[in-house]
C-alpha positions in Angstrom: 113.9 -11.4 318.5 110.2 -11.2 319.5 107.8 -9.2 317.4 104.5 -7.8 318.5 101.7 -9.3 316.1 98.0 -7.9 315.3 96.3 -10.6 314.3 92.6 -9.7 313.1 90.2 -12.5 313.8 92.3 -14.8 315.7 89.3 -16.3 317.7 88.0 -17.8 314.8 88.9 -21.0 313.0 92.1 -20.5 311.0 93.0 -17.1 312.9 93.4 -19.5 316.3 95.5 -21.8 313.7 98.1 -19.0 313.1 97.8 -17.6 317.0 99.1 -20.9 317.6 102.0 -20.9 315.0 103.4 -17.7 316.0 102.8 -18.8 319.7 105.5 -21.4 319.1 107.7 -19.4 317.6 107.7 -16.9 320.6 106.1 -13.5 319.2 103.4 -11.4 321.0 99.8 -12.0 319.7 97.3 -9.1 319.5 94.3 -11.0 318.6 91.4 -8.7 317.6 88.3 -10.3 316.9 84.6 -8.8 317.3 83.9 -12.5 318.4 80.6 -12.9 316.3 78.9 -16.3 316.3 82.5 -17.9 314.3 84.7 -16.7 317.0 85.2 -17.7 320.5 87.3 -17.5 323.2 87.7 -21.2 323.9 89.5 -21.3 320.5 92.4 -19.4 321.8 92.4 -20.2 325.6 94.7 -23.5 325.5 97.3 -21.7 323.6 100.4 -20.8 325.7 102.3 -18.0 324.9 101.8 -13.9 324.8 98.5 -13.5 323.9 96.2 -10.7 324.3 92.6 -10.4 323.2 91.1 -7.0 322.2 86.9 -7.8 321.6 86.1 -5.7 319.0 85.3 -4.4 315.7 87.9 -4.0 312.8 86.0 -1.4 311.4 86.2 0.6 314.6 88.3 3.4 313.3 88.7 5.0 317.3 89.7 1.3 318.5 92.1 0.3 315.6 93.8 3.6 315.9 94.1 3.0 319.7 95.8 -0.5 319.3 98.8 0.6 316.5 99.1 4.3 319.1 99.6 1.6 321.8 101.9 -1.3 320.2 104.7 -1.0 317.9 103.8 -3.4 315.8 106.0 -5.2 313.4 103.4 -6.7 311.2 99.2 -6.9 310.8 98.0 -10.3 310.1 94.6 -9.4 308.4 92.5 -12.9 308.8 89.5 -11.4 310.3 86.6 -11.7 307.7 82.8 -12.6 307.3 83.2 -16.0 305.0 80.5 -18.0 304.5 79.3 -17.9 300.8 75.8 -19.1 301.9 75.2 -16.2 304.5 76.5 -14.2 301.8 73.9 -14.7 299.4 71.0 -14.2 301.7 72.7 -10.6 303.4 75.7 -9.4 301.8 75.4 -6.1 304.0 78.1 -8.0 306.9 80.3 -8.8 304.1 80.7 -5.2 302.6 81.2 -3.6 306.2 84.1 -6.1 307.6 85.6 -7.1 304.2 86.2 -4.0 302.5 85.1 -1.1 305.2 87.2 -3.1 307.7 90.0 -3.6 305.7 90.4 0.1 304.3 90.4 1.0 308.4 93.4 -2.0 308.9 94.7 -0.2 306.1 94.8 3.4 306.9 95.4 2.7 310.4 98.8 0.9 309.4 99.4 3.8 306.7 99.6 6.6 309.5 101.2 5.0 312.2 104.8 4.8 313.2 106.5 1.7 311.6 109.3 -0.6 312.3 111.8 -1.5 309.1 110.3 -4.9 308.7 106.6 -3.8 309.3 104.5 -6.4 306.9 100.9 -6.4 306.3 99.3 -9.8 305.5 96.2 -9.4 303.9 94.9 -13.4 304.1 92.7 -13.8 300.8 90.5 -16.7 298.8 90.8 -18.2 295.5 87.3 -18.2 295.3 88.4 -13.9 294.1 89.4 -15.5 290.7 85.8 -16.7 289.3 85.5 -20.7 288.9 87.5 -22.8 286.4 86.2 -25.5 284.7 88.0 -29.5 284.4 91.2 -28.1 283.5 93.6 -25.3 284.1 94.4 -23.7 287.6 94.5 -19.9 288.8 97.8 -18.0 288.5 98.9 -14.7 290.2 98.3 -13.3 286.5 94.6 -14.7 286.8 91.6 -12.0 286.2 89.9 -11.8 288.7 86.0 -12.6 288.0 84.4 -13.1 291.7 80.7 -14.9 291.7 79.4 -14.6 295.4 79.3 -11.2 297.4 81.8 -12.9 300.1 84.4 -13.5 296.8 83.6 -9.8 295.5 84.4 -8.4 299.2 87.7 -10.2 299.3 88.5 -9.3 296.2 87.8 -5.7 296.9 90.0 -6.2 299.9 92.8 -7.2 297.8 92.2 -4.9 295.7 92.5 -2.2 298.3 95.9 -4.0 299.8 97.2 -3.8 296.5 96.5 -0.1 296.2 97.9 1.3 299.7 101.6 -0.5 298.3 101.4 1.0 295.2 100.4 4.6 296.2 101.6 4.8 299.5 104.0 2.4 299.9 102.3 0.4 302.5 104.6 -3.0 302.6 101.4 -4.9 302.0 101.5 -8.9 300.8 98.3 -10.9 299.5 97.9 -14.8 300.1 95.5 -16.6 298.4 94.4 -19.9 299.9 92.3 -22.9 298.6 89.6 -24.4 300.8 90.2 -25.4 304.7 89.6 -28.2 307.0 90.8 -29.1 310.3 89.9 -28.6 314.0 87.7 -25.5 315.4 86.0 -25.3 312.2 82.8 -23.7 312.8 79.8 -26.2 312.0 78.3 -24.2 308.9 80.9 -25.0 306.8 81.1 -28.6 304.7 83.3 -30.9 306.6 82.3 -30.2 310.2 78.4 -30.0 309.2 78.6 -33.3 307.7 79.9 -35.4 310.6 77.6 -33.0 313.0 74.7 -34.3 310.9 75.9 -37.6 310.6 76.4 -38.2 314.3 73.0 -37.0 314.5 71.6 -39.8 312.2 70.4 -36.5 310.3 70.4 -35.7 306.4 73.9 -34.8 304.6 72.6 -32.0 302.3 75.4 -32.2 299.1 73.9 -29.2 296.6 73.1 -30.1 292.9 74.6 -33.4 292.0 78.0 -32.9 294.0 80.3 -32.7 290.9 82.1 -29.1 292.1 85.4 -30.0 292.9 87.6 -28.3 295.2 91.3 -28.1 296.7 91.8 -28.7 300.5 94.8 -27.7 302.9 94.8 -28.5 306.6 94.5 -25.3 308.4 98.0 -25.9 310.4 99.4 -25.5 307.3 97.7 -22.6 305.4 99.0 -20.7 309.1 102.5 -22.0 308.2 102.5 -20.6 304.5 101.1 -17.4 306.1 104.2 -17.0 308.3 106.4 -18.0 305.5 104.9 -14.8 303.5 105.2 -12.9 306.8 109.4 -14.0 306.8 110.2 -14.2 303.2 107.4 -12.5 301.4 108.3 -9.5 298.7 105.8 -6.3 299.8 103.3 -6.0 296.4 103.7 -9.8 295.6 100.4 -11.9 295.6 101.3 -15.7 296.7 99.3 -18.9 296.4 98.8 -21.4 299.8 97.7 -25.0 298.4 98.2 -28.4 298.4 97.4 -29.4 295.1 94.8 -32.4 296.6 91.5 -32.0 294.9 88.7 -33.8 295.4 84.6 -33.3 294.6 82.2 -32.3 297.2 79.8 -35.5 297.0 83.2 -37.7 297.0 84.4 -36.1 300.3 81.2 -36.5 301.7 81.1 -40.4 300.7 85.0 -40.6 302.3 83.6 -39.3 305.5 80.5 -41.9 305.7 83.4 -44.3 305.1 85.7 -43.0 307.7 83.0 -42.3 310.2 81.7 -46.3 309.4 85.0 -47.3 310.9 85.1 -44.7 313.8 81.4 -45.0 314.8 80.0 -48.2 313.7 76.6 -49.0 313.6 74.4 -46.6 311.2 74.7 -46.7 307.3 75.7 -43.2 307.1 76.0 -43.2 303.3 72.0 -43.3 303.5 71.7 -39.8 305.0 73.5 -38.2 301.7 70.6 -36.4 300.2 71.0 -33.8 297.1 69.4 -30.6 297.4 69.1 -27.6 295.2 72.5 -26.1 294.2 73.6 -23.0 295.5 73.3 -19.8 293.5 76.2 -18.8 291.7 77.6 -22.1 292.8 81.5 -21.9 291.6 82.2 -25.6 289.7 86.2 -25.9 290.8 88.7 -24.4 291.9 92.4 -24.8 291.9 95.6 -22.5 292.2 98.9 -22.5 290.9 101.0 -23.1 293.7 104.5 -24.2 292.7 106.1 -20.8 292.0 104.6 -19.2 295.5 105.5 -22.7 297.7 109.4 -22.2 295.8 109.8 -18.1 296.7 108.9 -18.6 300.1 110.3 -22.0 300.8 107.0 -23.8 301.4 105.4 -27.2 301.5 102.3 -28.5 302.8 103.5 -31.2 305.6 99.5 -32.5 306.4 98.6 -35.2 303.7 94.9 -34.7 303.0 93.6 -38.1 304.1 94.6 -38.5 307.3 94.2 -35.2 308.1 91.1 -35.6 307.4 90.8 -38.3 309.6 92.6 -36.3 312.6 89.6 -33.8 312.2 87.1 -36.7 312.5 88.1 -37.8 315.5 89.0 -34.0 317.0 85.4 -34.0 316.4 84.5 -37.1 317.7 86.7 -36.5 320.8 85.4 -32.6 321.7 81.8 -32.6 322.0 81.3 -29.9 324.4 83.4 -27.4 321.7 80.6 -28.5 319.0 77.7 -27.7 320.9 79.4 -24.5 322.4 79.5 -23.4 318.7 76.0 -24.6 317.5 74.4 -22.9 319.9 76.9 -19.7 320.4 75.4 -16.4 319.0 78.0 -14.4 319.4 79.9 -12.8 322.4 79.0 -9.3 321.8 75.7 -9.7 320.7 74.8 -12.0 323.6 76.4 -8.8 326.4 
């Protein structure tokens, strides 16, 4: 049976990840992205199946209301978010107007619209909502949460929200949580992809503080997989965890890709261009989620070891130059009209 899908910010990098896995499986995609500098159309454009691209603004209550009077929608994947910590820091104002204001529209929107029995609403969340952890010990679902950025107090607030519309109004709403990312079309502010830019460039690898913060990394093929697993065999009100359980500390990552990119690009010492620089305010140490109950309710596993996914992004990198500077030098669709 084909379902009709709205999908918020499936232009961007692990939106067009789950486009793609419910392409495959044969549902309708409404993709609605604002398509700000992190998303873009060429992200979506190879991806064959039925899908549809609204450009525009989740927190366009006359638009939103538009798309669920128009489609019968059997569920709302909410993936659309502002998500860099750095841009974060320096202007939360973005953050508190798609996060939370955008979400409360999704919300509302879904509330007072006609629903089919299975109707789901997926709002896609962070483990960065918990706080930071120190050597030992991982989030649980039971977890406070203590959020130390404005991006990880706007998701949490989102959850928060999500949370509230099941419990009041009996929204069928279900929360993943997710470790860090990495794969192709990741936009070139974030770690991975901004260190092989650089380093292709013969330019510096900035790691912040001494590199010691340690985080957990899923491929984003599979965070969309765990996604469609909550979407299937999710409980409405449940929270569930997407990891992989592979940790690994930033300045260590960085050092595996010099090594990796030695082998792939030969010919520069690449390990020379790691330079420390100030850390990052409120920089969170580690992170790292329970995962084992939330992989065994919804029947779950990670399939992309770390390592050589890692090396599949390298060379999707090495291999799509023309996507790269696209990206670097893309403002923003909407902005640019």
């Amino acid at each position: 049976m084909t379902r009709t899908i709205l999908l918020t910010g499936g232009a961007g990098f692990i939106g067009s990840a789950m486009v793609a896995a419910l392409a495959v499986r044969g549902d309708k995609v409404v993709v609605l992205d604002k398509l700000t500098y992190a998303g873009h159309r060429q992200n979506i454009d190879g991806i064959k199946g039925t899908v549809e691209l609204v450009v525009g603004d989740i927190a366009d209550g006359a638009l939103v209301t538009a798309l669920f009077a128009k489609h019968a929608f059997n569920a709302v994947i909410h993936a659309a978010a502002e998500s860099h910590v750095d841009n974060s820091i320096s202007g939360s104002t973005p953050f508190i107007q798609t996060n939370i204001l955008g979400t409360h529209m999704l919300l509302e929107a879904a509330r007072n619209a006609p629903r089919t029995h299975d109707f789901r609403f997926i709002q896609v969340s962070t483990d960065e909502v918990y706080g930071a952890l120190g050597d030992k010990g991982v989030f649980t679902r039971d977890t406070l949460m203590q959020p130390n950025s404005p991006y990880a107090a706007s998701k949490a607030s989102a959850d928060h929200l999500a949370r509230s519309w099941f419990r009041t109004y009996g929204l069928p709403t279900i929360i993943t949580r997710c470790c860090n990312n990495y794969g192709p079309r990741q936009h070139p502010e974030k770690l991975i992809p901004r260190m092989i830019i650089n380093a292709l460039k013969g330019e510096k690898l900035p790691v912040y503080g001494e590199g010691k913060q340690i985080r957990e990394w899923i491929h984003a093929d599979d965070h969309a997989r765990g996604v469609l697993a909550a979407l299937d065999r999710g409980v409405p009100g449940e929270v569930y965890h997407l990891g992989s359980g592979e940790e690994m500390r930033n300045l260590a990552l960085v050092t595996l890709l010099c090594d990796l990119l030695a082998k792939e690009r030969p010919g520069r010492d690449y390990h020379a261009l790691i330079t420390h620089v100030a850390d990052r305010l409120g920089h969170d140490y580690r992170y790292a989620l329970d995962i084992e109950s939330s992989h065994r309710a919804l029947g779950f596993k990670p399939s992309v070891a770390f390592e050589q996914g890692l090396k599949d992004t390298l060379r999707w990198y090495l291999a799509n130059d023309a996507w790269v500077e696209t990206m670097v030098n893309y403002k923003g669709e909407r902005r640019a009209a």
